[in-house]
N, C-alpha and C positions, 0 to 999 in steps of 0.2 A: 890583683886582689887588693880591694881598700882594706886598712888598716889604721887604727888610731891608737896611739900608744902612749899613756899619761904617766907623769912623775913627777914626784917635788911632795906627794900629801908626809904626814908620819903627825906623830906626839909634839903639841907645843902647847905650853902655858899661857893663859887666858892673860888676853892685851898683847900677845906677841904677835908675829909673820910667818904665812907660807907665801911661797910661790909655785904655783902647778902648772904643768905642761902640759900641752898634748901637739905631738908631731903624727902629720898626715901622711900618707902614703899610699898610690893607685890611684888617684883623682886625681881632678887641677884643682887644688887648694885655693889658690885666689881668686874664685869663680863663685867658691861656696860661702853660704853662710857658716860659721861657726858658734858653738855656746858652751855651756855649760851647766848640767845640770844636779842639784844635790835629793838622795835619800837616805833615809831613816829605816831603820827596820821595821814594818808593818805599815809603812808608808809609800806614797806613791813619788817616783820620782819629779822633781820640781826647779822650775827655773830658775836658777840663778843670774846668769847674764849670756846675752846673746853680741856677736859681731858679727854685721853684715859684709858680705864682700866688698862694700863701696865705704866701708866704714861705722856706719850707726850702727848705734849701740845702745843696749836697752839692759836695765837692772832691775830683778827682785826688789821692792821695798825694802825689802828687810838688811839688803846691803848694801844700798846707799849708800854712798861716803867712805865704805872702810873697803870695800873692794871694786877691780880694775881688771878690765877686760882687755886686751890687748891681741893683737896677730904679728906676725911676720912674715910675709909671704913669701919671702926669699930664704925663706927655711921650715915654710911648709908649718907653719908651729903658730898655735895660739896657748896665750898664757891667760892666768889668773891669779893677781896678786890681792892676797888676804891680808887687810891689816887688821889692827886692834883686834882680834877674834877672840869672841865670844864659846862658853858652854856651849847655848843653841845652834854654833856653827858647824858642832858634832855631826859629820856625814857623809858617807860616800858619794864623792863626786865623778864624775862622768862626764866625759869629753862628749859633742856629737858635731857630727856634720852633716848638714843639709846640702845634697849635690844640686845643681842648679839645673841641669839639662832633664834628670828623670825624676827631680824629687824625691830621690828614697833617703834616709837618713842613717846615718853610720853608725855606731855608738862605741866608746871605748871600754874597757872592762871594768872602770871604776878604780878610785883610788880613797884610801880612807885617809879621811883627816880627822884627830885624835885634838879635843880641846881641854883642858887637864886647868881647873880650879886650884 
């Protein structure tokens, strides 16, 4: 059974840091692409940054420069390190995985990140 299981979102004060996780499980994680993607309520979910199995890495505009995509594959784990965060970074985030042999995609259950003015 794949499984994606994320942590690290909660309440931090605008200009500070998260870091968020998400650990894989039931796939061969360093096969697949990984990402991450954030919603708003009444909004459709959206990308924020992807990692490809071979490495490239691609960012939302909008977080350029303050966040960082990274994986481990030797723990099955890609992260997401938020800096300087913003009000607008208010949103539930969402681990996903794109399997490489059937393409179907995984999704985690979301984790809220609180930006607090």
């Amino acid at each position: 059974q794949v499984q994606l299981v994320e942590s690290g979102g909660g309440l931090v004060q605008a200009g500070g840091s998260l870091r968020l996780s998400c650990v894989a499980s039931g796939s061969i994680f360093s096969i697949n692409d990984m990402g991450w993607f954030g919603q708003s309520p009444g909004k459709q979910r959206e990308l924020v940054a992807l990692i490809a199995s071979g490495g490239s890495i691609i960012y939302a505009d909008t977080v350029k420069g303050g966040f960082t995509i990274s994986r481990d594959n030797a723990k099955d784990t890609v992260y997401l390190q938020m800096n300087s965060l913003k009000n607008e970074d208010t949103d539930v985030y969402y681990c996903k995985q794109k399997r490489k042999y059937d393409e179907i995609n995984d999704w985690g259950k979301g984790n809220l990140v609180t930006v607090a003015s």
